[in-house]
Structure formats: structure tokens, C-alpha cells
N, C-alpha and C positions, 0 to 999 in steps of 0.2 A: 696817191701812194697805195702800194697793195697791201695785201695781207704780210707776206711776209716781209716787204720793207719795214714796214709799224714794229714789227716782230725781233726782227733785227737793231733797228734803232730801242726799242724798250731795253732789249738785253745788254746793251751799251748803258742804258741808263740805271737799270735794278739788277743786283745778282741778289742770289739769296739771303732770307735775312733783314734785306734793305727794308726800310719804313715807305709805305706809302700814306698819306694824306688825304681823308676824305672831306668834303663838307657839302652839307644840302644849302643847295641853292633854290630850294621851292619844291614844295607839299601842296597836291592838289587838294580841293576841301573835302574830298572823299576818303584821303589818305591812303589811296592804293597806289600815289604814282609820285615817281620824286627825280630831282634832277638834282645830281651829286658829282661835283667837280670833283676831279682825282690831280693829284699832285706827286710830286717826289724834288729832295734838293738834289741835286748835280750840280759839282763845282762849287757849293755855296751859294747856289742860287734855286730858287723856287722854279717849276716847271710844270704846269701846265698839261699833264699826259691824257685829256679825257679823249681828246680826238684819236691818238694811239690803241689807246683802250676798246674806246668803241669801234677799232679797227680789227682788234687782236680777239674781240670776243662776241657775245649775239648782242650784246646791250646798241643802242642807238644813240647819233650825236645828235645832242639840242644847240642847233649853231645862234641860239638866242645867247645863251649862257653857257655855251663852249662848254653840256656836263652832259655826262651820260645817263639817259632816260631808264629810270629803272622802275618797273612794276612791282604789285604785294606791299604785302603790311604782313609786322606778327613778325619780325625778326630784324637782327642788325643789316642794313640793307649794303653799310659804307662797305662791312665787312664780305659780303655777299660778292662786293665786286672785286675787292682784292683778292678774295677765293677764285671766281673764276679765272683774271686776270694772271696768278699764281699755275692755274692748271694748265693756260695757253701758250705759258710761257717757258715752265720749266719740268723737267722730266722727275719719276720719282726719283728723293732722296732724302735729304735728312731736314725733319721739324724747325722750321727758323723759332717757333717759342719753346722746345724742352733740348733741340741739336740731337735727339734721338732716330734713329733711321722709321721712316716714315711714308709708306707708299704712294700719299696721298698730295702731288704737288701742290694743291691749293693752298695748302700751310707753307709755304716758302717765304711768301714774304709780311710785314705786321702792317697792320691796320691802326692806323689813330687818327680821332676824328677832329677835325679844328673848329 
């Protein structure tokens, strides 16, 4: 799948707003490196989006644990990916946490960690 199939298929999956799902699946022991499954429901049912993601953005797939390899320490990492994955996906417009107009599509959609 390319880039813009991933792209196309996520925008079927999250419009704006929508809640994504993160959870760390493994912290190296230096804590600079983590692998964080990403999620969203559609239909009522859980899915699976890190292979999308790490299609749609620079983050890398870990096909051990099907999450995206993300580097750093020193901030919310879950939400790091939803920011970028927000930016790839959708163009400026209005804040999914105040509904205020907002240039910055990173805020598009929310971040909760499981």
C-alpha cells in the first residue's frame, strides 16, 4: 500500500475530532525509544491503525508488535503521534479540543492513552 492509499483509507476511518488510542507496547532501558500501538473504533469495533500511520507519517513499523517506533523522551510521545498523524491527514481548520478555528491541523483529532 502507498502513501496515499494509507491516507485515503485513514480518512474513511477518522474525520475530525475522532478519538485515537495510544498504548506503549515497550520502553527501551534507556527510555529514548518506544513502540506505541495506535488504534481507533470503526463500526464498534477496535482497529489496529499503526501500519496506516506509519505509512501516512516518518514514524517506522515495528512488525514485531505491529506499533510505531518512536524516538525521545521528555514529552507525551502517544500524543506526539496523533499530532503528527493529525497534520498528514488533515488540512487547517477548526481545534477538535476548544472547536475554535485553528491553523494548526495537528489538533484535529484526541489522543487517550489505554
Amino acid at each position: 500500500m502507498d502513501k496515499k492509499e494509507a491516507r485515503e483509507l485513514l480518512r474513511k476511518y477518522l474525520k475530525r475530532g475522532d478519538m485515537v488510542y495510544t498504548q506503549v507496547l515497550h520502553v527501551s532501558r534507556s527510555g529514548m525509544f518506544r513502540r506505541i500501538g495506535v488504534y481507533t473504533v470503526h463500526k464498534n469495533r477496535i482497529i489496529n491503525i499503526s501500519g496506516l500511520v506509519s505509512e501516512v507519517t516518518q514514524f517506522k513499523l515495528d512488525r514485531k508488535d505491529f506499533a510505531v517506533c518512536v524516538n525521545g523522551c521528555g514529552m507525551d510521545m502517544g500524543f506526539h503521534v496523533v499530532y503528527e498523524l493529525g497534520r498528514a491527514l488533515f488540512k487547517p481548520g477548526k481545534d477538535a479540543y476548544s472547536g475554535e478555528a485553528n491553523r494548526d491541523p495537528g489538533y484535529a483529532l484526541i489522543q487517550e492513552w489505554l
